[in-house]
RODO-2510 file (C-alpha; in nm, 4 decimals, decimal comma):
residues 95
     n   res          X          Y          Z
     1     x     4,4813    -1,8016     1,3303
     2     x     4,4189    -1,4612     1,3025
     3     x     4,3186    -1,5440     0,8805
     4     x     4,0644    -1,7732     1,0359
     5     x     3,9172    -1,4928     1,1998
     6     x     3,8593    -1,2617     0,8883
     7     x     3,7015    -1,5470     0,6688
     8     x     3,4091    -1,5832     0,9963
     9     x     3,3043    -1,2207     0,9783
    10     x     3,2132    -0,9826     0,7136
    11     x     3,1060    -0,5951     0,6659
    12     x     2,7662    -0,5223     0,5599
    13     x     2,7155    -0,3194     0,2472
    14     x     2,4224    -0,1556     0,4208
    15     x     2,5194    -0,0439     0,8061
    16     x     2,9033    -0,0600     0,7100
    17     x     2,9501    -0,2891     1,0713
    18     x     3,1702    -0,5552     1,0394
    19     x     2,9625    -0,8576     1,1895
    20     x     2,9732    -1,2567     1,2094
    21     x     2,8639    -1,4650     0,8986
    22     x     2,5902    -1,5939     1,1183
    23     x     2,4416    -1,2104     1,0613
    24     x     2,4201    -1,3043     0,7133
    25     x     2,1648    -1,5189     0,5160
    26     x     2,3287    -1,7768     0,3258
    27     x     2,2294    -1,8372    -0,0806
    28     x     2,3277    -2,1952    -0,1319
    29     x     2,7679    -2,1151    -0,1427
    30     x     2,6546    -1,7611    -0,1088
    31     x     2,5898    -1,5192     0,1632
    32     x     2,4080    -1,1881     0,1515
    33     x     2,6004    -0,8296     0,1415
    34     x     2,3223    -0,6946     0,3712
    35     x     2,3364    -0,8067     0,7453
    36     x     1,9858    -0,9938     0,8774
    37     x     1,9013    -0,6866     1,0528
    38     x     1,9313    -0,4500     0,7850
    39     x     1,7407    -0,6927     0,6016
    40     x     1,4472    -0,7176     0,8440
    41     x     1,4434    -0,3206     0,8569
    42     x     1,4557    -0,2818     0,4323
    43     x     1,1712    -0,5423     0,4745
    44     x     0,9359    -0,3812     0,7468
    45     x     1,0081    -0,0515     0,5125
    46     x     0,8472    -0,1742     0,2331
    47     x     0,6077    -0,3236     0,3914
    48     x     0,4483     0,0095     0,5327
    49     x     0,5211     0,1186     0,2168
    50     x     0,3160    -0,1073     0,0304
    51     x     0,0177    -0,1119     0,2486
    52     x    -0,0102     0,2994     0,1707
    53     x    -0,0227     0,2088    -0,2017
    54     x    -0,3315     0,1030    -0,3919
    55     x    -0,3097    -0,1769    -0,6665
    56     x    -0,3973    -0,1657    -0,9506
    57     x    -0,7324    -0,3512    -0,8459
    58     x    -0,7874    -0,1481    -0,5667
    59     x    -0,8011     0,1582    -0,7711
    60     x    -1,0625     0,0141    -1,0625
    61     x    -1,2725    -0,1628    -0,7475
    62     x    -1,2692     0,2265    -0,6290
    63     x    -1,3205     0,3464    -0,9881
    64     x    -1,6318     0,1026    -1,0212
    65     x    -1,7791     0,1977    -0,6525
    66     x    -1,7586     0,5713    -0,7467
    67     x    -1,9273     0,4981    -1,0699
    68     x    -2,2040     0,3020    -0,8581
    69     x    -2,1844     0,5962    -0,6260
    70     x    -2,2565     0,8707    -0,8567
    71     x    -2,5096     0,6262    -1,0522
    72     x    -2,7547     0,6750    -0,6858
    73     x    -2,6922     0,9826    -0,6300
    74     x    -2,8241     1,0827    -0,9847
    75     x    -3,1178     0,9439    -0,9421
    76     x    -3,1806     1,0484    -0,5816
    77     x    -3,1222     1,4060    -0,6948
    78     x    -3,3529     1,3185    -1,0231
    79     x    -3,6472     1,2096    -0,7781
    80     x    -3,6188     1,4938    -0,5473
    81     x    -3,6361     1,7502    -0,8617
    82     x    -3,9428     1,5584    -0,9885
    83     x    -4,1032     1,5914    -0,5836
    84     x    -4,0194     1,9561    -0,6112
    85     x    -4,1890     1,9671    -0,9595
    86     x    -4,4907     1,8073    -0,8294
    87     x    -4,5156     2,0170    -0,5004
    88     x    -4,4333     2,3562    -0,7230
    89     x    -4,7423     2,2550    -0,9469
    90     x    -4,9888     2,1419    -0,6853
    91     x    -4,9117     2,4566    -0,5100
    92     x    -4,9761     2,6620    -0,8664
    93     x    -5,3307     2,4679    -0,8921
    94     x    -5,4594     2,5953    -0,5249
    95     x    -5,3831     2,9869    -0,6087
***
């Protein structure tokens, strides 16, 4: 009986806790090495970590806005230097 026993549980390669093969997911004959809740935590892990990183597309969509970005403020900065030009020679034509 007590062979029985062993065959129903299992240690998991992750928390090292010996736990019931009901703990485990099964792979077809298979079962995992890592528990279900070890599992869940490796999963909510690289979850957060993911959502910190930007993709690939994220970082040419923020390339692109930038571009657009510095694209304005060019030619905000060009029409304020051409006010400024027209304001320095108005004032020049009154002295």
């Amino acid at each position: 009986m007590a062979e029985f026993d062993n065959l129903s549980k299992k240690i998991c390669t992750t928390c090292l806790v010996e736990q019931p093969m009901s703990d485990f997911y099964s792979k077809g004959s298979r079962t995992d090495s890592a528990c279900k809740s070890c599992i869940k935590k490796k999963r909510q892990t690289t979850y957060v970590a993911s959502k910190n990183q930007l993709s690939p597309d994220d970082i040419e969509r923020l390339k692109q806005t930038l571009d657009l970005l510095a694209e304005f403020e060019l030619k905000r900065l060009e029409r304020i230097e051409k006010e400024l030009d027209d304001v320095i020679a108005r004032a020049s034509h009154r002295v």
